[in-house]
C-alpha positions as CSV (number, residue, x, y, z in Angstrom):
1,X,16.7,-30.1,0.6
2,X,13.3,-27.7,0.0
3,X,10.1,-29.4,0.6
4,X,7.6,-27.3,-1.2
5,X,4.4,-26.7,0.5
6,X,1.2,-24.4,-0.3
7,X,3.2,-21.8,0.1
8,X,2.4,-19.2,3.0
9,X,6.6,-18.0,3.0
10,X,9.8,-19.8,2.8
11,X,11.1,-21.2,6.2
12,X,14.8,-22.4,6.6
13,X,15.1,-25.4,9.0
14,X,18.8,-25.9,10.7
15,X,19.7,-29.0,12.7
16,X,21.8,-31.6,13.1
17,X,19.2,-34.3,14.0
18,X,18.0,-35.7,11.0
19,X,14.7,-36.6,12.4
20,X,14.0,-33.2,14.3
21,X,14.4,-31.9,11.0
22,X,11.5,-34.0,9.6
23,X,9.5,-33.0,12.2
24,X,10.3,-29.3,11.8
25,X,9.6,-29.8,8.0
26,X,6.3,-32.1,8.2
27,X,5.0,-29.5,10.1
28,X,5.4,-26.7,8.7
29,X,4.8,-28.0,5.3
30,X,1.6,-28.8,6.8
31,X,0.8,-25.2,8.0
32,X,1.9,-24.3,4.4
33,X,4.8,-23.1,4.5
34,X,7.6,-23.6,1.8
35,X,10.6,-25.2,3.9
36,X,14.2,-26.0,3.3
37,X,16.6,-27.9,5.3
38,X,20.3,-28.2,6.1
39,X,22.4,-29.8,8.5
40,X,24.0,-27.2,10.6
41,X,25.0,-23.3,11.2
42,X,28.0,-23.4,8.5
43,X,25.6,-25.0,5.8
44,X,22.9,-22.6,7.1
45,X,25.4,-19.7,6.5
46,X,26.1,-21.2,2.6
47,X,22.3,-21.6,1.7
48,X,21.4,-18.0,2.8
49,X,24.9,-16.5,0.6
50,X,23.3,-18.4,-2.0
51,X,19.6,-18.0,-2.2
52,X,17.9,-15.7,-4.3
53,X,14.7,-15.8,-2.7
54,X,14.0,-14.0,0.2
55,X,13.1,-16.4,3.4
56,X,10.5,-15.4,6.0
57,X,12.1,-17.1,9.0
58,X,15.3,-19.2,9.8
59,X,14.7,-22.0,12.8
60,X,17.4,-23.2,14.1
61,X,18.6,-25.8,16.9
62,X,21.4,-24.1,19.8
63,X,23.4,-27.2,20.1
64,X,24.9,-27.9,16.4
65,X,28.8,-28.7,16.4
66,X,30.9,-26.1,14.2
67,X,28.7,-23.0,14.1
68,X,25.9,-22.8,17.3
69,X,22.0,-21.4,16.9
70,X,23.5,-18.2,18.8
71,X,26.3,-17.9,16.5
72,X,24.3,-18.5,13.4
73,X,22.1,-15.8,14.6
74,X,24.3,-13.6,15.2
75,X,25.7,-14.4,11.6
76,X,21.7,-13.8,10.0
77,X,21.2,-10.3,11.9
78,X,24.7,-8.9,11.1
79,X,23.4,-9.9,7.4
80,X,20.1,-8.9,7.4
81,X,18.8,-7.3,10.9
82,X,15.0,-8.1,9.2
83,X,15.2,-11.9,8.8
84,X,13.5,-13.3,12.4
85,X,15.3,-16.4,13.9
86,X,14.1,-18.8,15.8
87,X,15.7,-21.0,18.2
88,X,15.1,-24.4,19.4
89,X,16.0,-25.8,22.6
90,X,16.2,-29.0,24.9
91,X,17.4,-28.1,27.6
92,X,16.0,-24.2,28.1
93,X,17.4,-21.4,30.5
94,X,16.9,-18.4,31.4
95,X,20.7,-17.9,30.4
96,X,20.3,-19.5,27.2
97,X,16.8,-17.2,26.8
98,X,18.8,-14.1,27.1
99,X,21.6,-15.1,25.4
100,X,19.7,-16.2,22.5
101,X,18.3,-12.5,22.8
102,X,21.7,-10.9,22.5
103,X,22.8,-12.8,19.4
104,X,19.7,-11.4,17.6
105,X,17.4,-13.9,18.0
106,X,13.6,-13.0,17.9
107,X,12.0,-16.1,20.2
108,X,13.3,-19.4,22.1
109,X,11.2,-22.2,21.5
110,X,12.0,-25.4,24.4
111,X,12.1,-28.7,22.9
112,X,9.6,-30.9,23.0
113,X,7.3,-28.8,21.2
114,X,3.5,-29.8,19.6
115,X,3.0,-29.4,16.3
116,X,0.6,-25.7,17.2
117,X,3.5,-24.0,19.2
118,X,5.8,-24.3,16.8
119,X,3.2,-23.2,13.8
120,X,2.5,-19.9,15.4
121,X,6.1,-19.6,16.6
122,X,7.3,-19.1,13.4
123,X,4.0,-17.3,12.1
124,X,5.0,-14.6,15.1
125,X,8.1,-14.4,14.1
126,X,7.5,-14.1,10.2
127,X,4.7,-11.7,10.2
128,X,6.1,-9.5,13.1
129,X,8.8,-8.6,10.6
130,X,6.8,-7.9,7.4
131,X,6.5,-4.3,8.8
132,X,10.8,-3.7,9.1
133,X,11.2,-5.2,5.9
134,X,7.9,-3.0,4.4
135,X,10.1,0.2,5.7
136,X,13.6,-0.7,4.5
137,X,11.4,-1.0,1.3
138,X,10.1,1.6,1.1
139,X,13.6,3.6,2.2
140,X,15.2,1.4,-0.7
141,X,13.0,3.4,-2.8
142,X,13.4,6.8,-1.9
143,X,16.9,6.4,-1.9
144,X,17.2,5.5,-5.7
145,X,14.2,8.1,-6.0
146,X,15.9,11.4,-4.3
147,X,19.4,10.0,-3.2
148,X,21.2,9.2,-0.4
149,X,21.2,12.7,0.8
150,X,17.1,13.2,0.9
151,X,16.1,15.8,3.6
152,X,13.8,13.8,5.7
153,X,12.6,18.0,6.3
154,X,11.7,18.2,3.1
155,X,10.2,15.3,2.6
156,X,8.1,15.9,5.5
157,X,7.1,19.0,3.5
158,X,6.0,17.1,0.8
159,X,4.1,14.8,2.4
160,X,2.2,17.0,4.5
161,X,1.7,19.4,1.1
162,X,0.7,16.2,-0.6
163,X,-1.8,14.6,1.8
164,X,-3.6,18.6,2.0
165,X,-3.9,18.1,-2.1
166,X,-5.4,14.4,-1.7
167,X,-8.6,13.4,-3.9
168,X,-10.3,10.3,-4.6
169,X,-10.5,8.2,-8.2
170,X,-12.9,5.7,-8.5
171,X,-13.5,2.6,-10.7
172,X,-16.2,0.6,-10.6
173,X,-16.1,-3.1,-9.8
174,X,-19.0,-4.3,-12.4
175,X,-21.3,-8.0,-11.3
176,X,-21.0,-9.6,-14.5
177,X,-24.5,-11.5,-14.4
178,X,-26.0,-7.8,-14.1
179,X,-24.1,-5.4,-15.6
180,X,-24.5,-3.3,-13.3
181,X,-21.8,-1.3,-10.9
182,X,-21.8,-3.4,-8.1
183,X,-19.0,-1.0,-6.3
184,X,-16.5,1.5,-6.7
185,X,-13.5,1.7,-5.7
186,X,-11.5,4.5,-3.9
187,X,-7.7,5.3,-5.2
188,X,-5.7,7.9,-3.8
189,X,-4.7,10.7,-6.0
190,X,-2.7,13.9,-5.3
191,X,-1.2,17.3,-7.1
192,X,1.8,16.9,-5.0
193,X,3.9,16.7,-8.6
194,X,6.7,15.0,-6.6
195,X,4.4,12.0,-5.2
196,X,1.7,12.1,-7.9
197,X,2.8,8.3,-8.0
198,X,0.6,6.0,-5.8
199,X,3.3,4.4,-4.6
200,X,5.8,6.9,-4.2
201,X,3.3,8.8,-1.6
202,X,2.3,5.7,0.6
203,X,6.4,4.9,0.5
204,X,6.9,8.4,1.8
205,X,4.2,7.9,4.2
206,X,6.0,4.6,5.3
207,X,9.5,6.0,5.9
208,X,7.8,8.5,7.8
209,X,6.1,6.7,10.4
210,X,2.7,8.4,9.0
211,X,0.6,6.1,7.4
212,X,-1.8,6.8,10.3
213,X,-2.1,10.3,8.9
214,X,-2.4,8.8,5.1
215,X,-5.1,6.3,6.3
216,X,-7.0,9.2,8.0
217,X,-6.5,11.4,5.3
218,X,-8.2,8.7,2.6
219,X,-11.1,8.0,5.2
220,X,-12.5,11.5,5.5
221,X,-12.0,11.8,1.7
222,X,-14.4,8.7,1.3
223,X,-16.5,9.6,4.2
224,X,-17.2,13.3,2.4
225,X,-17.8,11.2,-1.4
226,X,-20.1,8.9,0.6
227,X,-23.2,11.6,-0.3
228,X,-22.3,11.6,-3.4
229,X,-22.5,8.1,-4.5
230,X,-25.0,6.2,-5.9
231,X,-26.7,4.4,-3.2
232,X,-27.0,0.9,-4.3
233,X,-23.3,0.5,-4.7
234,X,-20.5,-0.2,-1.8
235,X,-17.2,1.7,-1.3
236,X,-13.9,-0.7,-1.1
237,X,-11.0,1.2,0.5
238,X,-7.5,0.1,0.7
239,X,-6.5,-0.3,4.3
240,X,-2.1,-0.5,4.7
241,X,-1.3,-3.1,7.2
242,X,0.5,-0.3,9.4
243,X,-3.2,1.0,9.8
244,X,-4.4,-2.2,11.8
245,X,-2.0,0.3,14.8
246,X,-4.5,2.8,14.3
247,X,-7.2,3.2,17.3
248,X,-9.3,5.3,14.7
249,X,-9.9,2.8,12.4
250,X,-11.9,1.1,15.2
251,X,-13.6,3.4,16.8
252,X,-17.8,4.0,16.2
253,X,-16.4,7.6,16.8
254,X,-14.2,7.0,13.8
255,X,-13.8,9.2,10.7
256,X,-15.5,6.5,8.2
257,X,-17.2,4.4,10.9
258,X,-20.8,5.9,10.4
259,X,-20.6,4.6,6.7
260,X,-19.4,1.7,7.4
261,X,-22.2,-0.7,6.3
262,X,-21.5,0.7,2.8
263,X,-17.8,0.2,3.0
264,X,-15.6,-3.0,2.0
265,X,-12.1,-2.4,3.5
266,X,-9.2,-4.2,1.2
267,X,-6.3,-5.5,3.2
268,X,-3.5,-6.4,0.8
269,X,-2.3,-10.2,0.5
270,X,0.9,-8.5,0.6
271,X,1.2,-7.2,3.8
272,X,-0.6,-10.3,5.7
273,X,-1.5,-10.0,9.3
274,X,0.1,-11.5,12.4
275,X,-1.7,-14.5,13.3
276,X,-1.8,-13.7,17.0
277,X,-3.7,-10.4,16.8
278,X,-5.0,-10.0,13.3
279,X,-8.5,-12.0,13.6
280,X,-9.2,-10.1,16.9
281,X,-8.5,-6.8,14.5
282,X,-10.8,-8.3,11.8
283,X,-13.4,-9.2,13.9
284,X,-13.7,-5.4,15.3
285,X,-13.7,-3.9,11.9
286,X,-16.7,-6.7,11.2
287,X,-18.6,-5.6,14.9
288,X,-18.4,-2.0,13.5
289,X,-20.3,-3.3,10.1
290,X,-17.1,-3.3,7.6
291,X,-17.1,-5.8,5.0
292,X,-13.6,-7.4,4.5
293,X,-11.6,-7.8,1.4
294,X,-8.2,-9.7,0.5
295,X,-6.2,-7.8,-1.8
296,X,-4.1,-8.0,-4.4
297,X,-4.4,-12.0,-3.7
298,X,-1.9,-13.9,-5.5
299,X,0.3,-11.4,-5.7
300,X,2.1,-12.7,-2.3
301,X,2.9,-15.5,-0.1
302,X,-0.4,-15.9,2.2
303,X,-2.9,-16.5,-0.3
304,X,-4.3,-19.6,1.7
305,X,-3.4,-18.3,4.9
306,X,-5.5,-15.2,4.3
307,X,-8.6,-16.7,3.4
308,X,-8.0,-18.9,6.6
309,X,-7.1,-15.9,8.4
310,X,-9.3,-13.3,7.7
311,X,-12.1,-15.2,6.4
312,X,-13.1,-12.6,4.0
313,X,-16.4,-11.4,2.2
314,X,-14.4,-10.5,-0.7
315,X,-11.8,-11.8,-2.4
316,X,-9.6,-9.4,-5.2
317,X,-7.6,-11.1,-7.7
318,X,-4.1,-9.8,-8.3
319,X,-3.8,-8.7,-11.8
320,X,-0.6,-10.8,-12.6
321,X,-3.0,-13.7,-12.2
322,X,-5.6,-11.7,-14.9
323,X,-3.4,-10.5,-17.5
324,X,-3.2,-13.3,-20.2
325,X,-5.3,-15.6,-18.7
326,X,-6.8,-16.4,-22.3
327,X,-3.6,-18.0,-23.4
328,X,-2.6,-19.5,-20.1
329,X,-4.1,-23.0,-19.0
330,X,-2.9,-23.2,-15.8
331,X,-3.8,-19.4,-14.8
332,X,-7.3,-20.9,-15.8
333,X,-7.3,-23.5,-13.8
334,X,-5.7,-21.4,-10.7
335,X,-8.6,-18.9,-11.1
336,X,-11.1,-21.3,-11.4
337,X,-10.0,-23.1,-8.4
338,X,-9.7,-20.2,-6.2
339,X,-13.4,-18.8,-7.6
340,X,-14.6,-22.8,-6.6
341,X,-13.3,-22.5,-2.9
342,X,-14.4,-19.2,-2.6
343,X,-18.1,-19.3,-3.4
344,X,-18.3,-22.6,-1.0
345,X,-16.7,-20.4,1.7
346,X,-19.0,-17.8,1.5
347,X,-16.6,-15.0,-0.5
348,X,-16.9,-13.5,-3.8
349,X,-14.4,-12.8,-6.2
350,X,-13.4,-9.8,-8.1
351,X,-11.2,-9.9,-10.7
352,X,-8.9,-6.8,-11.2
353,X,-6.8,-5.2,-14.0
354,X,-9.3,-7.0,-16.6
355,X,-8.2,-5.1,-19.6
356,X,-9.5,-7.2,-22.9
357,X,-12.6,-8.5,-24.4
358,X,-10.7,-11.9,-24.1
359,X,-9.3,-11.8,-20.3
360,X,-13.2,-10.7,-19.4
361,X,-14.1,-13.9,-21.2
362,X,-11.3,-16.0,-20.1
363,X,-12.4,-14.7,-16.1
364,X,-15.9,-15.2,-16.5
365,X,-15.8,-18.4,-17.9
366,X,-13.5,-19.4,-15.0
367,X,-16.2,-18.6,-12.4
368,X,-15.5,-15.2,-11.3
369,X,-18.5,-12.9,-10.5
370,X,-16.7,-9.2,-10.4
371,X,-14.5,-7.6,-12.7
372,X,-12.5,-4.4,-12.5
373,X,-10.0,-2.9,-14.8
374,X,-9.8,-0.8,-18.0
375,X,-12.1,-2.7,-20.1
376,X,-14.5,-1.4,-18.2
377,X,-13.8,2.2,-17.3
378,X,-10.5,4.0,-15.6
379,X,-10.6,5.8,-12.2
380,X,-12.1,9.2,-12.3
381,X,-12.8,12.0,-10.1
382,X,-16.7,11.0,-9.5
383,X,-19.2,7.9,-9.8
384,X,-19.2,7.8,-13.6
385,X,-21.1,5.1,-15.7
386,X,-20.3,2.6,-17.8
């Protein structure tokens, strides 16, 4: 049975006590999440064969009759080494810790639990393994892209050849009461011709373990623009989740830091942050005078989560919520909802890929106050106007 909540991820509930399995549910319907529930390991074992959509975290009782919690996750990890499992416990040991470690397990949880432990249990557990799954991704990719056989050498090459040929588009974000540019913007280009494609060079970057060198790369990029900009306007920069690792993003010492009252970094919906240690991150970027923006909102599970989360200034519409909004009630009303909570929590909203007179209509009359997209202009080389 799937209880559908306001959807942070889909979490997979396994035990054979009907009302543990309530509890497990209310609560985690409560946090948000989307949560389905069976009856034991073998039933476990026949919803996961079966579902389509991709889960965020399996929790699961040890003492089931048939199939075990050890057994079953031992079963999930020889399926999919990225799914995190949870185990529940009454009766908790250091034997059963360990053991529960060996069989692929990612935490032991003792039984009885209050509702907050087992909330940021599985929000640990889910959001520690966004970053495996982001790299078997982005390997998934490169595989169809070059083959099985890719030379991680050459590759290497590439990337390195590629981040030496980086440059900066920009688009304007427009404030539609104005008219005016209210930002730009900062995409990554290259002439690298085999990762011209945005997303081919951060996937490179990814299977690489270098997206500290890509985040670098696009900083001092920005940081030598900044002169050149107009000086009324702000800077938004994509920040990958991997970057939130990297000491020189929060540093005053920092490649961008000294412009940082000018910049609004983007953090995709996408990615999400770990609940244990992302607000701490946050909150430097903030002492260091960033601006915070959710990306790509929307597009993902978190969209609640992250404006609980991060508590942003800014908040970016996905595109897939933008494009045919004129002849879609309910997109309307989803966008005019989110533009509602947002102005009483103190964020503004931009709306991206805006791309006809009518979706610009459509946006606006929802409530949003910033749009982006070709409508308007297309990323270029320097601070054009409109």
């Amino acid at each position: 049975m799937e209880r559908r909540g306001s959807h942070l991820g889909r979490v997979l509930v396994v035990d054979d006590d009907a009302a543990m399995r309530r509890l497990c549910s209310r609560i985690l319907v409560h946090e948000g999440w989307h949560v389905a529930t069976v009856n034991n390991g073998r039933e476990a074992v026949a919803y996961l064969a079966s579902e389509r959509e991709q889960l965020d975290c399996v929790l699961s009782d040890i003492q089931m009759p048939e199939l075990d919690g050890f057994a079953l996750a031992a079963a999930v990890h020889a399926d999919d080494a990225d799914l995190p499992v949870l185990l529940m416990t009454g009766d908790p040991s250091l034997d059963g810790a360990v053991k529960a470690m060996d069989s692929g397990a990612v935490s032991y949880i003792a039984k009885p639990f209050d509702q907050e432990q087992l909330a940021a249990a599985v929000a640990r557990a889910a959001r520690r393994h966004g970053t495996a799954r982001m790299r078997r991704r982005a390997e998934s990719v490169h595989r169809g892209l070059f083959g099985e056989t890719e030379d991680r050498d050459d590759l290497g090459r590439r990337l390195s050849a590629a981040l030496a040929q980086v440059w900066m588009a920009w688009q304007p974000i427009v404030d539609v009461s104005t008219g005016a540019i209210f930002a730009y913007e900062a995409l990554i280009r290259t002439e690298e011709p085999t990762l011209r494609r945005p997303d081919i060079l951060i996937g490179a970057a990814e299977r690489l373990g270098r997206i500290h060198d890509l985040g670098r790369t696009v900083r001092s990029a920005v940081a030598a623009a900044v002169a050149s900009a107009p000086p009324d306007v702000l800077l938004f920069v994509n920040v990958h989740g991997l970057e939130l690792t990297d000491e020189d993003l929060f540093t005053a010492s920092g490649i961008l830091s000294s412009h940082a009252s000018r910049v609004v970094l983007e953090i995709t919906e996408r990615t999400g942050l770990d609940p244990a240690v992302g607000p701490a991150r946050v909150a430097m970027l903030r002492k260091l005078g960033y601006r915070i923006a959710i990306d790509d909102l929307g597009a993902g599970y978190a969209a609640l989560g992250a404006l609980a989360t991060i508590e942003p200034e800014i908040v970016k519409l996905d595109m897939s919520l933008i494009r045919g909004i004129e002849e879609h009630p309910t997109k309307r009303r989803v966008v005019g909802a989110i533009a509602t909570l947002c102005r009483e929590l103190g964020s503004r909203v931009v709306a991206e890929g805006v791309e006809t007179l009518a979706e610009r209509d459509a946006v606006i009359d929802a409530g949003v106050e910033l749009i982006q997209g070709y409508l308007l202009a297309r990323p270029a080389r320097g601070f054009g106007a409109l």
